[in-house]
SEFIZA-3560 file (N, C-alpha, C; in Angstrom, 3 decimals):
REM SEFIZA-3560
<numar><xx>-3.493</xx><yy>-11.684</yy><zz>-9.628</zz><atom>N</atom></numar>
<numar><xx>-2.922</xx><yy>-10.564</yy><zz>-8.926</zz><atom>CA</atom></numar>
<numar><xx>-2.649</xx><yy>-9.440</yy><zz>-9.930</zz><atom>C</atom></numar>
<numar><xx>-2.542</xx><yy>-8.492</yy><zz>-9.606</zz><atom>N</atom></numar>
<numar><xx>-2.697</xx><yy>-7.191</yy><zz>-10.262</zz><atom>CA</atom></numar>
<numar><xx>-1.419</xx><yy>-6.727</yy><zz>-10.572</zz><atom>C</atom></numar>
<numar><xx>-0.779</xx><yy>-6.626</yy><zz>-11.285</zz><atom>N</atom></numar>
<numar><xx>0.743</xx><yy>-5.679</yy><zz>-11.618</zz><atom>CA</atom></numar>
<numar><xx>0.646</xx><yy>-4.314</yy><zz>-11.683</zz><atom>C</atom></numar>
<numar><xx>1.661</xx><yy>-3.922</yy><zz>-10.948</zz><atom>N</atom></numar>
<numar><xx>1.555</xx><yy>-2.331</yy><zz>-10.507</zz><atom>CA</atom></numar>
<numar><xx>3.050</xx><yy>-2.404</yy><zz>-10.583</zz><atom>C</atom></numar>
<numar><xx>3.750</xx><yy>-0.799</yy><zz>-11.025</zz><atom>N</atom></numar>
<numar><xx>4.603</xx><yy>-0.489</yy><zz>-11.482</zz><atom>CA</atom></numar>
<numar><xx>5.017</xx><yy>1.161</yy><zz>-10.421</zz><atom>C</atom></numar>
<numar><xx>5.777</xx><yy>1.213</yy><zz>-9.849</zz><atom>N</atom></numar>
<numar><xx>6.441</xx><yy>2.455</yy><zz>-9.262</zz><atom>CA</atom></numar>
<numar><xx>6.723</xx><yy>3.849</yy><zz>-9.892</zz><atom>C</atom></numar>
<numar><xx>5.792</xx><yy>5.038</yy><zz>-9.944</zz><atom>N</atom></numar>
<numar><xx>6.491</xx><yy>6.089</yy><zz>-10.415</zz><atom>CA</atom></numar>
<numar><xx>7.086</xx><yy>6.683</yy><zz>-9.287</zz><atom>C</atom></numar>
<numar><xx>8.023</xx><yy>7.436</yy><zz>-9.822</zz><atom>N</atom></numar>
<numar><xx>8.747</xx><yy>7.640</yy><zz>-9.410</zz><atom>CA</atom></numar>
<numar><xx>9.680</xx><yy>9.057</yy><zz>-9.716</zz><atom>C</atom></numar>
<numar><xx>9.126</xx><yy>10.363</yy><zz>-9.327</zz><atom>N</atom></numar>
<numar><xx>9.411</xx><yy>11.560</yy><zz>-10.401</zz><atom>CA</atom></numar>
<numar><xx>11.647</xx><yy>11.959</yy><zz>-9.914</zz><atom>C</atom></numar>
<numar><xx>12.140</xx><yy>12.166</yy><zz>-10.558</zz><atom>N</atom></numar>
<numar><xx>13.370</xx><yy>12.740</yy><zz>-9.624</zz><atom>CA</atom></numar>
<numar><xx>13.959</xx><yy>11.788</yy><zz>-8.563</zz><atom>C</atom></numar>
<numar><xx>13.522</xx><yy>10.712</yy><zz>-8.693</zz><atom>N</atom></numar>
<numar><xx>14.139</xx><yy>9.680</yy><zz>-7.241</zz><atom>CA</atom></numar>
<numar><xx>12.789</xx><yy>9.900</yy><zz>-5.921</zz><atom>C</atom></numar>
<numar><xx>11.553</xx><yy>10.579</yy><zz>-6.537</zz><atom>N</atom></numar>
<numar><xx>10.806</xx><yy>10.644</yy><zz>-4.978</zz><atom>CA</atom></numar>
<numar><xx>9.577</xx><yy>9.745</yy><zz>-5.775</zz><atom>C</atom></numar>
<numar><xx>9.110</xx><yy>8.687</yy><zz>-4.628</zz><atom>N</atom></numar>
<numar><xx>8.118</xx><yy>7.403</yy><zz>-4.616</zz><atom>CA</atom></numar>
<numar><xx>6.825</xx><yy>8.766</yy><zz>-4.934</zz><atom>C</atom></numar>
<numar><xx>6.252</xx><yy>8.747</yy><zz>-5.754</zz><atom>N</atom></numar>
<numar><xx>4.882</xx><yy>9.485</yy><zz>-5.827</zz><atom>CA</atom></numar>
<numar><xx>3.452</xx><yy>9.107</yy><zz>-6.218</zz><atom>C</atom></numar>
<numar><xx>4.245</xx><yy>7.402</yy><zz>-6.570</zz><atom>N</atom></numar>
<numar><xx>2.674</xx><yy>6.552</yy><zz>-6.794</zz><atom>CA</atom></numar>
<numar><xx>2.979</xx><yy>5.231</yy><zz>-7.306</zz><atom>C</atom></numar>
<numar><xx>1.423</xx><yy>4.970</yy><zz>-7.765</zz><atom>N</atom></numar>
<numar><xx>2.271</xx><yy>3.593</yy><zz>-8.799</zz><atom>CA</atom></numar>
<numar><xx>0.880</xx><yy>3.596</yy><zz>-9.654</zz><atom>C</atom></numar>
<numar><xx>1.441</xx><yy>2.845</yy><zz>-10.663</zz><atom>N</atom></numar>
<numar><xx>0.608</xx><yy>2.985</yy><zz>-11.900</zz><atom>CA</atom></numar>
<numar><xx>-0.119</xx><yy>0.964</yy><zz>-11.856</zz><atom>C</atom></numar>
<numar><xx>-1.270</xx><yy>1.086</yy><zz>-11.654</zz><atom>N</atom></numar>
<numar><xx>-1.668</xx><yy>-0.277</yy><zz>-11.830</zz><atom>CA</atom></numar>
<numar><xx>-2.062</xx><yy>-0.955</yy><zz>-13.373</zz><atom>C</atom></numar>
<numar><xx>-1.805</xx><yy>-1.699</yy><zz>-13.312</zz><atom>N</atom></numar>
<numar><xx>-2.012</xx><yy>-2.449</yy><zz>-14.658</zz><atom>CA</atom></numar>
<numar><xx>-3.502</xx><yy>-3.155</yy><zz>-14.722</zz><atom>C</atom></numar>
<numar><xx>-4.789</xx><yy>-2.508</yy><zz>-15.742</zz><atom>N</atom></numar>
<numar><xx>-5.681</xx><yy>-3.431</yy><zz>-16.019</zz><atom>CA</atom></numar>
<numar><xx>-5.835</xx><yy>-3.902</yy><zz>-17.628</zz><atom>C</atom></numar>
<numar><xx>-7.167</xx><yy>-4.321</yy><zz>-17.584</zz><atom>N</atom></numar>
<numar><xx>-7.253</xx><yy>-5.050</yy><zz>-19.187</zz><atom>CA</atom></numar>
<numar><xx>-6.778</xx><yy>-3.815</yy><zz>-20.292</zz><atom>C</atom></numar>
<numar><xx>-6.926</xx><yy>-2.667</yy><zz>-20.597</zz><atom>N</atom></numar>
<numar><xx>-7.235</xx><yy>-1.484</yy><zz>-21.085</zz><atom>CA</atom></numar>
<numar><xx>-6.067</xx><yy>-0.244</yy><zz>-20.648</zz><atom>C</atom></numar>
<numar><xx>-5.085</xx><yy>-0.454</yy><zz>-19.966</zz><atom>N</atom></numar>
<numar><xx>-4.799</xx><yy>0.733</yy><zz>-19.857</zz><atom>CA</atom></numar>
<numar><xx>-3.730</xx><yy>0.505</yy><zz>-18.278</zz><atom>C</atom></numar>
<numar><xx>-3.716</xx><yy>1.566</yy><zz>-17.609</zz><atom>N</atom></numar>
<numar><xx>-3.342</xx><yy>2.105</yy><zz>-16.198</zz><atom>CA</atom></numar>
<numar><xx>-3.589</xx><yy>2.573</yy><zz>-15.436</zz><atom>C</atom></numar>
<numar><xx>-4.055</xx><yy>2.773</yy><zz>-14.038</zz><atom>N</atom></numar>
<numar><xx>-4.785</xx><yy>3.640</yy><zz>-12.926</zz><atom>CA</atom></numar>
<numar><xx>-3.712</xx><yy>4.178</yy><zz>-11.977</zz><atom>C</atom></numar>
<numar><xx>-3.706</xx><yy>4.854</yy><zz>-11.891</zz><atom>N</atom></numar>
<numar><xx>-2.856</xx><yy>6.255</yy><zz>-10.934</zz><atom>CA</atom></numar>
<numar><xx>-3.638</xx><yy>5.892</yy><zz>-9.792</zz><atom>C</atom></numar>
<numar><xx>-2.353</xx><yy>5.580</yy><zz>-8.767</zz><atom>N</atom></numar>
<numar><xx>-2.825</xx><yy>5.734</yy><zz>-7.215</zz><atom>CA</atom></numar>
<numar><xx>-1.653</xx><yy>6.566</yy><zz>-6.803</zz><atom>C</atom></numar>
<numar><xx>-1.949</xx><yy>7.437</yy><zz>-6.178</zz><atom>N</atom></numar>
<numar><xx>-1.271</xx><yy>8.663</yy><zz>-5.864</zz><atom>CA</atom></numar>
<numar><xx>-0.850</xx><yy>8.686</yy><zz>-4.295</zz><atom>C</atom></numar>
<numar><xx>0.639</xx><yy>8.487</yy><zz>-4.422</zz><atom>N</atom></numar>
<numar><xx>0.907</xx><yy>8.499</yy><zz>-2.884</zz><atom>CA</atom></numar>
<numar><xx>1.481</xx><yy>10.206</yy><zz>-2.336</zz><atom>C</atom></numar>
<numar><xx>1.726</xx><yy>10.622</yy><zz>-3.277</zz><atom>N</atom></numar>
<numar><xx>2.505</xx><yy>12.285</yy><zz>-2.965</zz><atom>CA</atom></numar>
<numar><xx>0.819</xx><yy>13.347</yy><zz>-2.725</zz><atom>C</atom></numar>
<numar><xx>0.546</xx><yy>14.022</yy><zz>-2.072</zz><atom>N</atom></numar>
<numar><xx>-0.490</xx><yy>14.775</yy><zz>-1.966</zz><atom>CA</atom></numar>
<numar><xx>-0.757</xx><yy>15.968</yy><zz>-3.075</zz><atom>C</atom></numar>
<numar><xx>0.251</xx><yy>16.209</yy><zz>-3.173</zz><atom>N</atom></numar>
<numar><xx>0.347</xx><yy>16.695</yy><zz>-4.944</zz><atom>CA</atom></numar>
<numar><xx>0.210</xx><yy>16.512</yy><zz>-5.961</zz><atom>C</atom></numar>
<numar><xx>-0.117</xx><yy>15.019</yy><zz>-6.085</zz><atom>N</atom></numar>
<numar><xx>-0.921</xx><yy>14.423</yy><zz>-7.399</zz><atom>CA</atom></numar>
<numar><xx>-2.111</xx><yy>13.747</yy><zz>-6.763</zz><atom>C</atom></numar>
<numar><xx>-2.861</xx><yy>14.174</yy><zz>-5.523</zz><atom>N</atom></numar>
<numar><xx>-4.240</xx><yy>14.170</yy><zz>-5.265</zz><atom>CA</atom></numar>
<numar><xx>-5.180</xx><yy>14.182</yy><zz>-6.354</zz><atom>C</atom></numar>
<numar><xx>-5.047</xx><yy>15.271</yy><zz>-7.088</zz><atom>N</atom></numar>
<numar><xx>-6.046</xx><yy>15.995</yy><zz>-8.083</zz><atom>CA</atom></numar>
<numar><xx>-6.278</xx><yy>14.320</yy><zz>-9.161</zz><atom>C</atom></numar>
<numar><xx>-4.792</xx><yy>13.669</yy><zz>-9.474</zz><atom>N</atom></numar>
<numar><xx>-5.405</xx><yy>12.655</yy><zz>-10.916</zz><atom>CA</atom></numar>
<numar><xx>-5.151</xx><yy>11.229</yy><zz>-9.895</zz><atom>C</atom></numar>
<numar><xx>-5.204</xx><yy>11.309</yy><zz>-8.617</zz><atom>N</atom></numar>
<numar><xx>-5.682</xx><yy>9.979</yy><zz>-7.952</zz><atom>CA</atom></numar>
<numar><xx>-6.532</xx><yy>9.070</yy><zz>-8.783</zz><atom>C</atom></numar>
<numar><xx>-6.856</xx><yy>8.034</yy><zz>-8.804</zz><atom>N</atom></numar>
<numar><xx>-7.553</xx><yy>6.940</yy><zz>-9.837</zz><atom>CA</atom></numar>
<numar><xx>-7.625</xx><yy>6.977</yy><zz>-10.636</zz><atom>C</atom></numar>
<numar><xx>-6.705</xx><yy>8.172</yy><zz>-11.317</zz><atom>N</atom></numar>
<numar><xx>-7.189</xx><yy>8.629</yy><zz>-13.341</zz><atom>CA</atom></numar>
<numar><xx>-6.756</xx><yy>7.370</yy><zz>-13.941</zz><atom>C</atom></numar>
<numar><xx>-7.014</xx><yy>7.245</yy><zz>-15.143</zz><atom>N</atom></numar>
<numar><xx>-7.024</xx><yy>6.103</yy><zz>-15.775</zz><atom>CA</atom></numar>
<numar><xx>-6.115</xx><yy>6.583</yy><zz>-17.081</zz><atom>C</atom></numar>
<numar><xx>-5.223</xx><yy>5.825</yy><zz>-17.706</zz><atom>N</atom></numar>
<numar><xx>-4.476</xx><yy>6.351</yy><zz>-18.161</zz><atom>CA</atom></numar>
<numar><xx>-3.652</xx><yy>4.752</yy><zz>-19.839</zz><atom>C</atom></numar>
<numar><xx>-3.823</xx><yy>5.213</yy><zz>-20.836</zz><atom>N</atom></numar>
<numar><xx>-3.396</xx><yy>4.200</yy><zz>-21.637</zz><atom>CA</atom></numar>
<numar><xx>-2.451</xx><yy>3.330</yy><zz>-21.915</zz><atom>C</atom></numar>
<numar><xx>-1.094</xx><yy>4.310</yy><zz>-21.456</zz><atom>N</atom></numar>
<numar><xx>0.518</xx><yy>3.635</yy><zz>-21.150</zz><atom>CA</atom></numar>
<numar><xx>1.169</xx><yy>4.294</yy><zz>-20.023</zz><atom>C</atom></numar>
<numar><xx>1.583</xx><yy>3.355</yy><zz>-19.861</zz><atom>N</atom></numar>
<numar><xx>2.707</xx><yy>3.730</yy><zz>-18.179</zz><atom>CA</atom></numar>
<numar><xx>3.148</xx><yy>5.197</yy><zz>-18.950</zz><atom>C</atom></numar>
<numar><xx>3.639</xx><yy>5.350</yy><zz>-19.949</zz><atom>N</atom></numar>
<numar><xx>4.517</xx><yy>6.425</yy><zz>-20.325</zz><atom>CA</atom></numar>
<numar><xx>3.865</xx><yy>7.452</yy><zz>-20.066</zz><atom>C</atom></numar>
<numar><xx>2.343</xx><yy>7.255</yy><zz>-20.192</zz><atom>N</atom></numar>
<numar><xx>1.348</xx><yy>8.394</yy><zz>-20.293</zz><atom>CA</atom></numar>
<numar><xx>1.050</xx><yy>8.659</yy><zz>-18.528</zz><atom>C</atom></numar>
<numar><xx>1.204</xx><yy>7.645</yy><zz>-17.364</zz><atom>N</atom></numar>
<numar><xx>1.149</xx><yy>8.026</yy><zz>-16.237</zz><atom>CA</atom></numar>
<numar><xx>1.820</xx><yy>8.755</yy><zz>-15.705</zz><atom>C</atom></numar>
<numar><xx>3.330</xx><yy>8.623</yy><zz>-16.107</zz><atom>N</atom></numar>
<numar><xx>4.818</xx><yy>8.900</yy><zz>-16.223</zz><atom>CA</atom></numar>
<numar><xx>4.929</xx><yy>10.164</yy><zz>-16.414</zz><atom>C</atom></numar>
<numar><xx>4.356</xx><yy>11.230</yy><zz>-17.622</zz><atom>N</atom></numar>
<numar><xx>4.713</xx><yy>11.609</yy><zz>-18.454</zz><atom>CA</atom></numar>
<numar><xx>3.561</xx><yy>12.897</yy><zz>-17.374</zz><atom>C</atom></numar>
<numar><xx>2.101</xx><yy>12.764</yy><zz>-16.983</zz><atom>N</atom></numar>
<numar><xx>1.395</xx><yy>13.592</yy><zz>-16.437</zz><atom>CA</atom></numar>
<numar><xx>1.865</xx><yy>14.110</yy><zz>-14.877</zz><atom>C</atom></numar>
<numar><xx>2.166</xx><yy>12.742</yy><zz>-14.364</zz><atom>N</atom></numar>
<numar><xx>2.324</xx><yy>12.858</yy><zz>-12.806</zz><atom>CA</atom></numar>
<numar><xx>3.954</xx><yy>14.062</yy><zz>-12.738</zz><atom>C</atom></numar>
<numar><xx>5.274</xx><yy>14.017</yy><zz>-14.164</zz><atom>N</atom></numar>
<numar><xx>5.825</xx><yy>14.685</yy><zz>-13.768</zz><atom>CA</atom></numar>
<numar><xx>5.646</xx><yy>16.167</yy><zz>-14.143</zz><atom>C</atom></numar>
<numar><xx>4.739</xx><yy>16.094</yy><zz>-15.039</zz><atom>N</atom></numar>
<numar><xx>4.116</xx><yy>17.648</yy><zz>-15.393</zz><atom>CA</atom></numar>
<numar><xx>3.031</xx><yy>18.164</yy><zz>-14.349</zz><atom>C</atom></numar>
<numar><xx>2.286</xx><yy>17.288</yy><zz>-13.764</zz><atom>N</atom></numar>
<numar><xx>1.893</xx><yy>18.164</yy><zz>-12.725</zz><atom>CA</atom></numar>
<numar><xx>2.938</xx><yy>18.744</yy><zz>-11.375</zz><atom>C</atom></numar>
<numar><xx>3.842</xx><yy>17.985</yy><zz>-11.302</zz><atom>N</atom></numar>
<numar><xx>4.533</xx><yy>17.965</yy><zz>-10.168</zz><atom>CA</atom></numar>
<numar><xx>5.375</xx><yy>19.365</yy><zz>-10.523</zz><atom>C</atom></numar>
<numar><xx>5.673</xx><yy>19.190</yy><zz>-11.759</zz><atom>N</atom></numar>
<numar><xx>6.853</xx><yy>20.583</yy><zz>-12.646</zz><atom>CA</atom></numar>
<numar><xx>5.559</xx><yy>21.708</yy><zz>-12.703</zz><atom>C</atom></numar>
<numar><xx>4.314</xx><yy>21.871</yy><zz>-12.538</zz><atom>N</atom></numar>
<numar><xx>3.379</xx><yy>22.953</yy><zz>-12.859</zz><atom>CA</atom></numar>
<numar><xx>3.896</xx><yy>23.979</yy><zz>-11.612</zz><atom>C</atom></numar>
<numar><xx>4.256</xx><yy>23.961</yy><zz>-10.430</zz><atom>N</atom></numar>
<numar><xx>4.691</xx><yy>24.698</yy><zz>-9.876</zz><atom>CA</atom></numar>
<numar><xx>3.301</xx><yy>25.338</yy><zz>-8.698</zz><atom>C</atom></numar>
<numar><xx>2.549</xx><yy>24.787</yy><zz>-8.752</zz><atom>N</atom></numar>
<numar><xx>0.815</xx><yy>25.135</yy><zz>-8.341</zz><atom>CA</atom></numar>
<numar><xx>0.997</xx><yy>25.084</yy><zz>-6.725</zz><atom>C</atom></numar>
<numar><xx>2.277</xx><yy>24.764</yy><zz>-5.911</zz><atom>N</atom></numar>
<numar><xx>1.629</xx><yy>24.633</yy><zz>-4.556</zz><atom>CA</atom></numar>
<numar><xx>3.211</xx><yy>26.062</yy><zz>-4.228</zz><atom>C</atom></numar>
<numar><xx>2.837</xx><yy>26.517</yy><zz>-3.616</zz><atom>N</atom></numar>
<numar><xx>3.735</xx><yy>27.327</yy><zz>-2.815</zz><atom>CA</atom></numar>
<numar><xx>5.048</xx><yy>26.902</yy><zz>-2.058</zz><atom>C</atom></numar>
<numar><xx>6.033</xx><yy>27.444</yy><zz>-1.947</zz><atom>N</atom></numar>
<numar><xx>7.213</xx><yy>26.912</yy><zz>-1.335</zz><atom>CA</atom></numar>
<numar><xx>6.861</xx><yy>27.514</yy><zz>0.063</zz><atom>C</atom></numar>
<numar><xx>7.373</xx><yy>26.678</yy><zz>1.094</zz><atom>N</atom></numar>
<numar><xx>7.041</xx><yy>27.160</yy><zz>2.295</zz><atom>CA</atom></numar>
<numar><xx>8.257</xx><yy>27.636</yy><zz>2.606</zz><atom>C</atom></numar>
<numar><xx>7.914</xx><yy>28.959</yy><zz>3.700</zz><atom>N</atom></numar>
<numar><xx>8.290</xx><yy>30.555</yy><zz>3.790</zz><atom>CA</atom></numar>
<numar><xx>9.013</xx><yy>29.362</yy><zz>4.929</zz><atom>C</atom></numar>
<numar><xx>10.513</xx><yy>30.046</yy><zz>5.455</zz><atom>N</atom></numar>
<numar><xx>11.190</xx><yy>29.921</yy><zz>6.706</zz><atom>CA</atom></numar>
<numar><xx>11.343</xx><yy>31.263</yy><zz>7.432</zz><atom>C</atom></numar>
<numar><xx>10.804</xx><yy>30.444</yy><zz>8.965</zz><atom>N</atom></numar>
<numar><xx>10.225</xx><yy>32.147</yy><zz>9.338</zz><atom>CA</atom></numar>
<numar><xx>11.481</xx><yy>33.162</yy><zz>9.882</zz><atom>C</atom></numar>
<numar><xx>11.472</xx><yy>34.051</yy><zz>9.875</zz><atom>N</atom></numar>
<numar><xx>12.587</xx><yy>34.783</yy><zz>9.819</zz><atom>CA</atom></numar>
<numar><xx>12.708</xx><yy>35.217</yy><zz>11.692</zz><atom>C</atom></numar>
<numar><xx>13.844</xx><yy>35.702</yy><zz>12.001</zz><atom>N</atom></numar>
<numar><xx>13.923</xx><yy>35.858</yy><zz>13.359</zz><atom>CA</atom></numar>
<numar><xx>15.304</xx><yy>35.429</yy><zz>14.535</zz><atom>C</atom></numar>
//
């Protein structure tokens, strides 16, 4: 069986990092880390460490509340 580990950016579930011979694979449950879905990655720290810098890049828009 495969060991997989929970990231987890700020308290929000955003994936989990699987454990193989070599390294770690990113399965991406937040739609915001779409882009490194299956990336492959050397230490949890290093899954850890991307998933919260993409999330901190700021790349998707805050949604507008409509006025009225």
């Amino acid at each position: 069986m495969l060991q997989s580990h929970v990231i987890d950016i700020d308290g929000v579930f955003v994936g989990a990092a699987v454990r193989l011979h070599d390294g770690y694979r990113f399965v991406a449950t937040d739609l915001r880390l779409d882009e490194i879905d299956g990336s492959h990655w050397p230490s949890l720290n290093d899954v850890r460490r991307v998933a919260r810098a993409r999330l901190g890049a700021g790349r998707y828009p805050v949604r507008l509340q409509p006025q009225g």
